[in-house]
C-alpha positions in Angstrom: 138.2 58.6 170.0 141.5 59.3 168.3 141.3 63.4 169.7 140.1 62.1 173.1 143.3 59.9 173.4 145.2 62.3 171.9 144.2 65.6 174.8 144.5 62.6 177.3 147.5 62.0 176.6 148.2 65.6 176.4 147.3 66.0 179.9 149.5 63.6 181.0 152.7 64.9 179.6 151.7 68.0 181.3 150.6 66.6 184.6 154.6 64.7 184.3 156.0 68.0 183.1 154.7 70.1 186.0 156.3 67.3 188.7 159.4 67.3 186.9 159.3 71.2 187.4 158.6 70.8 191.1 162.1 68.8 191.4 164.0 70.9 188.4 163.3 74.1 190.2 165.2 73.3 193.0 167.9 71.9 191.1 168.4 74.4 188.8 168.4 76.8 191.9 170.7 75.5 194.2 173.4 75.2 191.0 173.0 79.0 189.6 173.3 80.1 192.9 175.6 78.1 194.9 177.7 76.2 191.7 176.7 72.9 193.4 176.1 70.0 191.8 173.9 68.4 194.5 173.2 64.3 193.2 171.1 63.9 196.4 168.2 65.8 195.4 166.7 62.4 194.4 167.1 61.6 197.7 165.0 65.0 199.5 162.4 64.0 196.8 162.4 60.2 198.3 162.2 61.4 201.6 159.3 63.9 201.1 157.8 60.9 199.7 158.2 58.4 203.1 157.5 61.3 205.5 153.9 62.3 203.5 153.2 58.3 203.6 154.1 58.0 206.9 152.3 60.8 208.5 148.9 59.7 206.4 149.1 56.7 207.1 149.3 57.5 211.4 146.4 60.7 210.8 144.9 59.7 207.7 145.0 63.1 206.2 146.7 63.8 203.2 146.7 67.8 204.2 149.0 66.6 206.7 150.7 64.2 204.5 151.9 67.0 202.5 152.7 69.4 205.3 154.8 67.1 206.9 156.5 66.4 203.3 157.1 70.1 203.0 158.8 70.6 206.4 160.7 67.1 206.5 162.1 67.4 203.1 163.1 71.2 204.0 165.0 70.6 207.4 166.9 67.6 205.9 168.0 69.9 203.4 169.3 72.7 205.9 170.8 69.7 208.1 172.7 68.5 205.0 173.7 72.1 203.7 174.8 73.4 207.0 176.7 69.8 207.9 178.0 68.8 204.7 177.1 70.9 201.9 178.5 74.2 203.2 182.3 73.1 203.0 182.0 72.1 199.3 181.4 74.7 197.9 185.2 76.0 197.5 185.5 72.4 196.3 186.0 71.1 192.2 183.0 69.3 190.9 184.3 65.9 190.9 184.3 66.6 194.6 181.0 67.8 195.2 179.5 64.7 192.9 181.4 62.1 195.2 179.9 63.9 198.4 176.5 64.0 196.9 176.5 60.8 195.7 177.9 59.3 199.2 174.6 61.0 200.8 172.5 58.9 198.3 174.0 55.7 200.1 173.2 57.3 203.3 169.7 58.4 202.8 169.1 55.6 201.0 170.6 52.4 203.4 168.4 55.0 206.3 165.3 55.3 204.7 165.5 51.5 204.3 167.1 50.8 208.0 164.0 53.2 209.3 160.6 52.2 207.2 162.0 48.5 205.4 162.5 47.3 202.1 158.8 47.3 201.1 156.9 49.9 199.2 154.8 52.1 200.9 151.8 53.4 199.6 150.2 56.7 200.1 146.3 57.0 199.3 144.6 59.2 197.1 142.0 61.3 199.3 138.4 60.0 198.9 137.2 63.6 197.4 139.9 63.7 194.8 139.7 59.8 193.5 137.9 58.9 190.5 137.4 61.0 187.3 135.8 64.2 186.3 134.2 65.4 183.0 136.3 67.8 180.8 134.5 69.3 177.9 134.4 67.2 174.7 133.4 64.2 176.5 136.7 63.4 178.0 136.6 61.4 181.8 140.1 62.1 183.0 141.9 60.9 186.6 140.6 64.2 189.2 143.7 63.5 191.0 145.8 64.1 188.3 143.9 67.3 187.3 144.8 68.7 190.9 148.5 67.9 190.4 148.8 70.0 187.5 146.7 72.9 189.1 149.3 72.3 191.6 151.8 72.3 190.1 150.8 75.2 188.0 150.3 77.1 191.4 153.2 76.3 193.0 155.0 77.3 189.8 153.5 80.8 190.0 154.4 81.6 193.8 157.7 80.8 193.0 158.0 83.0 190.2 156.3 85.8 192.6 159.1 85.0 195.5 162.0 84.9 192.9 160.8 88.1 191.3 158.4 90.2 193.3 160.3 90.1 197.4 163.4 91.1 198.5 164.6 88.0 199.4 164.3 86.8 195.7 166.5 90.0 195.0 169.0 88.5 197.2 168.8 84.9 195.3 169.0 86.8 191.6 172.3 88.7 192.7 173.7 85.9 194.8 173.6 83.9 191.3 175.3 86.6 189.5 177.6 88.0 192.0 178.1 86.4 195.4 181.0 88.5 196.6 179.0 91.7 196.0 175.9 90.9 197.6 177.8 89.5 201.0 180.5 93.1 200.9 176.5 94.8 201.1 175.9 92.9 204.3 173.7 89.8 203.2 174.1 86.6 205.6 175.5 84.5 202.2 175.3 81.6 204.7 171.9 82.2 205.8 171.0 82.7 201.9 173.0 79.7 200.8 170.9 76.9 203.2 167.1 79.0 202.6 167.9 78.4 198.8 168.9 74.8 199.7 166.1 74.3 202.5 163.9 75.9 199.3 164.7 73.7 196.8 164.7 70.8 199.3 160.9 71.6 200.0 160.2 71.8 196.2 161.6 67.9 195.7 160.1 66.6 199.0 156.4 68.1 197.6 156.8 66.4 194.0 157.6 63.3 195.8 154.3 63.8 198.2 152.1 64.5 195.0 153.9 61.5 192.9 153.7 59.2 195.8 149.8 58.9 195.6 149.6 57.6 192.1 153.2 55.3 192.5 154.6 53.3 195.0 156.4 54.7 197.7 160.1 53.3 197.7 163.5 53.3 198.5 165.6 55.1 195.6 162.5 56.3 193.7 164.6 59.3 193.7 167.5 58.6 191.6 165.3 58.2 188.0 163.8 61.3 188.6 167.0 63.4 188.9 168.0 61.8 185.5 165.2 63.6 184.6 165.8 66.6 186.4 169.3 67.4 185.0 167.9 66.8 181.6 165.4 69.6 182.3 168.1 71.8 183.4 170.0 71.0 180.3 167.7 72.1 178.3 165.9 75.0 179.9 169.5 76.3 181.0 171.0 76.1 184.2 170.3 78.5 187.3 166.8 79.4 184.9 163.4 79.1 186.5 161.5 80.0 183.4 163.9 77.3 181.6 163.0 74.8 184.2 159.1 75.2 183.6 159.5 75.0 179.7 162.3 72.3 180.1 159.9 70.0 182.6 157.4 70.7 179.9 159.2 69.8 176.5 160.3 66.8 178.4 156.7 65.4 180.1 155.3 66.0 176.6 157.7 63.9 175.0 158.2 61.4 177.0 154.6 60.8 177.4 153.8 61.2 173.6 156.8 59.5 172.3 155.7 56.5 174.0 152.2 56.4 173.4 152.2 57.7 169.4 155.7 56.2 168.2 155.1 52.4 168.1 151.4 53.8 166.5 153.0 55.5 164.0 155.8 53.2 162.9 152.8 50.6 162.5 151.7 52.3 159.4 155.4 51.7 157.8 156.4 48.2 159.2 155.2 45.0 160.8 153.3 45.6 164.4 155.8 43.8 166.7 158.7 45.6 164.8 157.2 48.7 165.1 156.3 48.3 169.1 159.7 47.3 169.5 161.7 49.8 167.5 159.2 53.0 168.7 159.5 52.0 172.0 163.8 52.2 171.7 163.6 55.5 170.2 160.4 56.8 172.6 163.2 56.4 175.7 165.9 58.0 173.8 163.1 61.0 172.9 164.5 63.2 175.8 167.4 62.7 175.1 167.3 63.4 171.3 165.2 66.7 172.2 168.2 67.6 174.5 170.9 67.3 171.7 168.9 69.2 169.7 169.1 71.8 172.2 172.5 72.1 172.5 173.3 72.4 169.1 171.2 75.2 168.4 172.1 76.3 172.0 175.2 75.7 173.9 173.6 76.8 177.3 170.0 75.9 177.0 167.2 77.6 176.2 167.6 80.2 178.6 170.7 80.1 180.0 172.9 83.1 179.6 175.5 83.2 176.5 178.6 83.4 177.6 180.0 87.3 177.0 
């Protein structure tokens, strides 16, 4: 019983890690190529979200659902890098976080203004509800077994874009030398809202997936992104190999922290302490494990030491 829990719980630090990734990879690319701190990413992942549970809920097919978060989520980020993004990027940081943060309020008072103040909820498809048998015995969600296929899938093709086709080439040298790439005749604007419009798509999909197993809100956006940046933090910026094993570390502990803490502190102290106490440190985990990080290295796991 104790294993079973155990890989369950396993599986859904993973299933949370590879989500996390889906919203980190985008993050994490936008900044290492363009030096933007974007805060509304939160806000492409809430609107992938609304457009998947909209468009299901009018067809009834979650294909669809997830089609229409894909291309919703990626032309609202083109729209907001060509109209706003694009003339921030000469701009400091403190400048880009109060832009960023201004297009919170807007998606956010919009989103609300167009679909209400209610939740939304976006159903899990008939053939992927209920649970399927993993070896050992173990009955676990079939839906959340698909997300982290998913996941894992979507992981991979970006890895193949970023490393195997030109237009990755062009995304690698634009992070490490924009001025050189754009005197060899690459459209830098062009490049600059595909990475956005990219990493847009990425948030708007997580959001699509996630949607089906929460509720479907306005500013279900913004907790994420906390979690996002941690990822970054830890896997090192403008790294897509550090987002995966960032979104990774992080899903596993914030899932097992929670679950095994107050368990383990039972053995040493009274139960109610012990719930109390392990569930303080359990949401401080992540942010323990990124400390950690930074003191053994400055720029993240893979992040590039500074020369």
């Amino acid at each position: 019983m104790a294993a079973t829990l155990v890989i369950e719980q396993l599986l859904n630090g993973l299933q949370f890690g590879v989500m996390l990734f889906l919203m980190a990879a985008g993050l994490t690319l936008i900044f290492g190529v363009m030096g933007l701190i974007n805060l509304a990413h939160g806000s492409l992942y809430m609107i992938g979200a609304f457009a998947a549970a909209a468009v299901a809920g009018l067809t009834g097919s979650f294909v669809l659902a997830l089609v229409a978060a894909l291309v919703v989520a990626a032309a609202a980020g083109a729209l907001v890098e060509m109209l706003v993004i694009r003339r921030l990027y000469q701009s400091a940081h403190l400048d880009q976080v109060l832009a960023t943060f201004a297009l919170i309020l807007i998606f956010s008072e919009g989103t609300r203004w167009v679909f209400g103040s209610f939740p939304l909820f976006l159903d899990i498809p008939d053939h992927l509800s209920g649970p399927v048998s993993l070896p050992g015995g173990i009955e676990y969600p079939k839906y959340r077994l698909v997300l982290i296929i998913a996941g894992l899938l979507v992981g991979l093709g970006l890895w193949a874009l970023i490393e195997r086709t030109r237009i990755g080439v062009q995304i690698r040298a634009g992070k490490n030398d924009r001025e050189m790439i754009a005197a060899l005749g690459v459209d830098i604007a062009w490049l600059y809202t595909l990475v956005f419009a990219l990493g847009a798509a990425l948030a708007g999909l997580a959001g699509a997936l996630v949607g089906a197993i929460q509720s479907v809100q306005v500013g279900m956006g913004e907790p994420v992104l906390i979690l996002a940046f941690v990822v970054i933090v830890i896997g090192g910026i403008g790294s897509i190999n550090g987002a995966f094993i960032g979104a990774l570390l992080v899903g596993l502990t914030d899932t097992l922290g929670g679950i095994f803490l107050p368990e383990l502190l039972k053995l040493f102290m009274e139960p109610s302490a012990a719930t109390s106490l392990g569930s303080s440190i359990a949401s401080m985990a992540i942010y323990i494990l990124m400390s950690l990080v930074l003191i053994w290295r400055p720029t993240g796991l893979f992040g590039a030491r500074a020369a």
